[in-house]
KOLGUDREN-852682 format. One line per field, with one value per residue: residue number from 1; residue in one letter; x, y, z of N, C-alpha, C, CB in turn. Coordinates in nm, 3 decimals, padded with zeros to 5 digits, always signed. Atoms other than C-alpha are relative to their C-alpha. Glycine has a CB too. Layout:
BEGIN
num	c(NUM / ...)
residu	c(A / ...)
nxx	c(X / ...)
nyy	c(Y / ...)
nzz	c(Z / ...)
caxx	c(X / ...)
cayy	c(Y / ...)
cazz	c(Z / ...)
cxx	c(X / ...)
cyy	c(Y / ...)
czz	c(Z / ...)
cbxx	c(X / ...)
cbyy	c(Y / ...)
cbzz	c(Z / ...)
# end
This chain:
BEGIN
num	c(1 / 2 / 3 / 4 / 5 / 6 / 7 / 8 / 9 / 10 / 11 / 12 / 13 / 14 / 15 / 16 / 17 / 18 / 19 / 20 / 21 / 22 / 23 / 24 / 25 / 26 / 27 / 28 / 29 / 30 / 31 / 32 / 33 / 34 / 35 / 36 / 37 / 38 / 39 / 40 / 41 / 42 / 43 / 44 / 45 / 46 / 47 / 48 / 49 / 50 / 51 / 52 / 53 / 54 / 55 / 56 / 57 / 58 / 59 / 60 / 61 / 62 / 63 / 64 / 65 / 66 / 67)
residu	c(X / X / X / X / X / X / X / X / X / X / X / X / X / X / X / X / X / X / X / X / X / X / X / X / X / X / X / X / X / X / X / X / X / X / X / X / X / X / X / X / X / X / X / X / X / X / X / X / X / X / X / X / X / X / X / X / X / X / X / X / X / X / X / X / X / X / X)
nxx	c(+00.116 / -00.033 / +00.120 / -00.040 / +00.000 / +00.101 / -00.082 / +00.065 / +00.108 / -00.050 / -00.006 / -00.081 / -00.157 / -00.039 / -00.112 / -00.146 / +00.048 / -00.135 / +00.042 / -00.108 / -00.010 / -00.088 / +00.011 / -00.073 / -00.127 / +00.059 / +00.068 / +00.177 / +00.034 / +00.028 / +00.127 / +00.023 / +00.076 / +00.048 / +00.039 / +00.081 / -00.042 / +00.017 / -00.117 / +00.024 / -00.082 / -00.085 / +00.040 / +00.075 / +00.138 / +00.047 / +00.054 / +00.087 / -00.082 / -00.111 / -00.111 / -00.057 / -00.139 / +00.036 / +00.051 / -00.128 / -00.073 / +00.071 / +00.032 / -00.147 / -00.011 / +00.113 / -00.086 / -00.083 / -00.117 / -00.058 / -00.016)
nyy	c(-00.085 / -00.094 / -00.089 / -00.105 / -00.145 / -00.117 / -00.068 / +00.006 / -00.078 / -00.124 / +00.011 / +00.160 / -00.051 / -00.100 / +00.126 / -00.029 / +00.086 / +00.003 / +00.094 / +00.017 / +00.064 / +00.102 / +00.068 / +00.111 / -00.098 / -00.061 / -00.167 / +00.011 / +00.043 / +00.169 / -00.020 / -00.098 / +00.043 / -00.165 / +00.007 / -00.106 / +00.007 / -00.078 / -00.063 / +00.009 / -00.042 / +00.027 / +00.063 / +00.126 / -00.038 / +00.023 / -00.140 / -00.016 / -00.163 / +00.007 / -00.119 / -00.107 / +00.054 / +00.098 / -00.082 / -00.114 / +00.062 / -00.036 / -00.116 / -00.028 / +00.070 / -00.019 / -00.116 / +00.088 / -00.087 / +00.144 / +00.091)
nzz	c(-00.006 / +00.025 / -00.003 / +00.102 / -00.091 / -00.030 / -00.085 / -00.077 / -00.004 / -00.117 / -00.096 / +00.020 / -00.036 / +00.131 / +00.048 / +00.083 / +00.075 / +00.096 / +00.124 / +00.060 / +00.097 / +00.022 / +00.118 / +00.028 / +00.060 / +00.150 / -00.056 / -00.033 / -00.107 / -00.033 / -00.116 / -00.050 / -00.117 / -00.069 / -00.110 / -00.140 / -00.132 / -00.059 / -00.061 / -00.157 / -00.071 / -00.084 / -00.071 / +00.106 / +00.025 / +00.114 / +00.022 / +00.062 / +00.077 / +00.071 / -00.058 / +00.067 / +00.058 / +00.150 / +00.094 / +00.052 / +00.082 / +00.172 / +00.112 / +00.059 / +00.082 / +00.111 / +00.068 / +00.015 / -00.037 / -00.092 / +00.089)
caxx	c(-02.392 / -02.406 / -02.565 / -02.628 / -02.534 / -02.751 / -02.623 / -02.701 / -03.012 / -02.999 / -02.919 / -02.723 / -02.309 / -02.140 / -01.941 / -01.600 / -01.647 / -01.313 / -01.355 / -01.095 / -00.959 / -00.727 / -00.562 / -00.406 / -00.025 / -00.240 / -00.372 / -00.728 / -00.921 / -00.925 / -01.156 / -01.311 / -01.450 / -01.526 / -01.522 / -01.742 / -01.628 / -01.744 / -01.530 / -01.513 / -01.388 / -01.128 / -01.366 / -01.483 / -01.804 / -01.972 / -01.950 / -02.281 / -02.085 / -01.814 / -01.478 / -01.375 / -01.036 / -01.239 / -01.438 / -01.165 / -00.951 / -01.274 / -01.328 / -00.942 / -00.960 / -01.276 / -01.059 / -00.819 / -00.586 / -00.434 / -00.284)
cayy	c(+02.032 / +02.358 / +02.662 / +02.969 / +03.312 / +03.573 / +03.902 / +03.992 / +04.131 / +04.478 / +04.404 / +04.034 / +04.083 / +04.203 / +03.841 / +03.836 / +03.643 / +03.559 / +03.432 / +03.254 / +03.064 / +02.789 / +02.725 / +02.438 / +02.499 / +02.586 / +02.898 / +02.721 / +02.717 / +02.382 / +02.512 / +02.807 / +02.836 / +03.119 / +03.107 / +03.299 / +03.437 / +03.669 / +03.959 / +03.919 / +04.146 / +04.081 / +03.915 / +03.687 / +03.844 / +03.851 / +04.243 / +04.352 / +04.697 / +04.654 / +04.848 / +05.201 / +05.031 / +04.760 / +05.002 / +05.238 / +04.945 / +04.850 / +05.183 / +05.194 / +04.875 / +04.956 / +05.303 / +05.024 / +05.198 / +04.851 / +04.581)
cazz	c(+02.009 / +01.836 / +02.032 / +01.839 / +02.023 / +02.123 / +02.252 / +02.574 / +02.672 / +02.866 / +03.200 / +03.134 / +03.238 / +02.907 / +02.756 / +02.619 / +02.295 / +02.086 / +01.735 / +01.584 / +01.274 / +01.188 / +00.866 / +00.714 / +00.538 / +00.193 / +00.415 / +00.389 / +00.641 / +00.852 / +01.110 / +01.281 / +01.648 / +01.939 / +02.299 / +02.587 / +02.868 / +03.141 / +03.355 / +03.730 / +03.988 / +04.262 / +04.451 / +04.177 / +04.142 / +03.789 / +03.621 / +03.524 / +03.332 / +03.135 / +03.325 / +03.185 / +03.099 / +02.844 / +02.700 / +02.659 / +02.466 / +02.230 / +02.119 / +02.053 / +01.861 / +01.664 / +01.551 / +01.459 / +01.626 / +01.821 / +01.631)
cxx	c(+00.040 / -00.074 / +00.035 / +00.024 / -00.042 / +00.069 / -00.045 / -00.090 / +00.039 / -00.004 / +00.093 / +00.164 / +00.000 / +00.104 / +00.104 / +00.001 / +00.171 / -00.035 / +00.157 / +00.015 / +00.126 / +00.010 / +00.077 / +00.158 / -00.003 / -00.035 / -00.141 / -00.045 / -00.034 / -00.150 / -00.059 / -00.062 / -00.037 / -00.029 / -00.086 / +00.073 / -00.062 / +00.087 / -00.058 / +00.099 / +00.098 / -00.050 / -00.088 / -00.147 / -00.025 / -00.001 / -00.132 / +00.027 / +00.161 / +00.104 / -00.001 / +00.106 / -00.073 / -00.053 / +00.065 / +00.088 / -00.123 / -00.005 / +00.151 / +00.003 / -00.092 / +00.049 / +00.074 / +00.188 / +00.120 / -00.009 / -00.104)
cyy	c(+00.141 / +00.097 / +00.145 / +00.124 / +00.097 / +00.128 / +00.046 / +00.103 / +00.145 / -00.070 / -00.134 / +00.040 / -00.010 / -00.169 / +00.048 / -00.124 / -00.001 / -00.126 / -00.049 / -00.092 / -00.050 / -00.058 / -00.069 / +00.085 / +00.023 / +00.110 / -00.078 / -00.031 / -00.144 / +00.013 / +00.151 / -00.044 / +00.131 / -00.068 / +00.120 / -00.010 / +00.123 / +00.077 / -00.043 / +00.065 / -00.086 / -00.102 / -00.113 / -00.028 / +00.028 / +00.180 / -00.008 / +00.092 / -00.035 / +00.115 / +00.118 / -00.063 / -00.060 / +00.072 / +00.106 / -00.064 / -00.053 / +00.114 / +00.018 / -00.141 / -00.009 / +00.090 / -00.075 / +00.048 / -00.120 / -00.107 / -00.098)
czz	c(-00.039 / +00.096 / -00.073 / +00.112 / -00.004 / +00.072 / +00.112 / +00.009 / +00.107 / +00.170 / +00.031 / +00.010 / -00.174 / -00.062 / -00.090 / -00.115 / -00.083 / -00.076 / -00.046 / -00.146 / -00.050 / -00.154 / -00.044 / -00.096 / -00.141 / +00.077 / -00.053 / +00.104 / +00.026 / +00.096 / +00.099 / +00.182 / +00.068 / +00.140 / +00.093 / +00.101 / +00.100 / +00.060 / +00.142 / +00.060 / +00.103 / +00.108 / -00.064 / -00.051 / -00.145 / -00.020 / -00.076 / -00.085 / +00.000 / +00.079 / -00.068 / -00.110 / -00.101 / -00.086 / -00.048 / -00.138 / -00.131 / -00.095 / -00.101 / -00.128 / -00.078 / -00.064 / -00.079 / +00.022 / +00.111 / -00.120 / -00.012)
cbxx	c(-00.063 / -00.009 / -00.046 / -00.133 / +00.078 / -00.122 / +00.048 / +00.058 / -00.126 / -00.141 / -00.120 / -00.037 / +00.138 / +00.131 / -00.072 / +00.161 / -00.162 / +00.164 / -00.098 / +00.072 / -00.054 / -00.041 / -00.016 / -00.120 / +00.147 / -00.137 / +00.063 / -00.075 / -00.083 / +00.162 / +00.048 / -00.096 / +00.084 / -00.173 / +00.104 / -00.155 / +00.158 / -00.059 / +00.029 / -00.005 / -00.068 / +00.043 / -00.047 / +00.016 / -00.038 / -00.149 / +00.104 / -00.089 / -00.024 / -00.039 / +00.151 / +00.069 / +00.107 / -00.104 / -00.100 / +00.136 / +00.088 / -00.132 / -00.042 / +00.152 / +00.028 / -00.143 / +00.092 / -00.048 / -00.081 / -00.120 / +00.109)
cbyy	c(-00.002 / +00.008 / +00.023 / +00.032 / +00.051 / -00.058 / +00.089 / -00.021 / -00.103 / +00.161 / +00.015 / -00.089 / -00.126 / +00.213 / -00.128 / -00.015 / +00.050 / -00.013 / +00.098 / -00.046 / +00.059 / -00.104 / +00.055 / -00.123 / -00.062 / -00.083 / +00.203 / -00.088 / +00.069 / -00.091 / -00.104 / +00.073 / -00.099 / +00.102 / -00.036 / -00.041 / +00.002 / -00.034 / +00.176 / -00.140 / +00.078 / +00.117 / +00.076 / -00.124 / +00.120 / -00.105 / +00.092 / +00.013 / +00.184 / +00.028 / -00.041 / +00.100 / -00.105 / -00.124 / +00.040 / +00.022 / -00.121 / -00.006 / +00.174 / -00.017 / -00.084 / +00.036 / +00.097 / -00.048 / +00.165 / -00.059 / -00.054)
cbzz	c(+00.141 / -00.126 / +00.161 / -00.133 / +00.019 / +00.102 / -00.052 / +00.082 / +00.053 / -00.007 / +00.036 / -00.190 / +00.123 / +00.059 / -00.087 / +00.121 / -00.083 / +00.086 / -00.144 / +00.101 / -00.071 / +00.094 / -00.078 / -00.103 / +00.022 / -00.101 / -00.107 / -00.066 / +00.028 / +00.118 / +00.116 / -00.112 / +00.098 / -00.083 / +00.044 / +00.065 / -00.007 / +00.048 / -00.034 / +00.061 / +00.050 / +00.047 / +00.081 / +00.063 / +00.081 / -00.005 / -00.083 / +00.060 / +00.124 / -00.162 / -00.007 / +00.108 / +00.094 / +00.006 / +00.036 / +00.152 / +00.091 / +00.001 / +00.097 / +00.158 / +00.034 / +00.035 / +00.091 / -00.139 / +00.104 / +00.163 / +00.021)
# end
């Protein structure tokens, strides 16, 4: 089953999405994919707001200032 992904609506916790891609030993791709994930505090509660710390490291990796 495919589902397609939507981003979240205002107020929906913030998902951790990682795309990836797999390639055969021609360097073509064999396959692509992407998982979801949510953050949860210490007490295993769902964040509705993204930490300081995460949003500190996107902005740094949108600069492309992180490998």
């Amino acid at each position: 089953m495919i589902k397609p992904y939507f981003p979240p609506r205002p107020g929906d916790p913030p998902p951790l999405r990682y795309e990836f891609t797999i390639r055969n030993g021609r360097g073509e791709v064999a396959t692509t994919g992407f998982t979801v994930h949510l953050m949860l505090d210490r007490e295993e509660r769902v964040l509705l707001v993204p930490p300081a710390f995460f949003l500190e490291f996107q902005a740094r990796w949108g600069r492309g200032e992180l490998p």
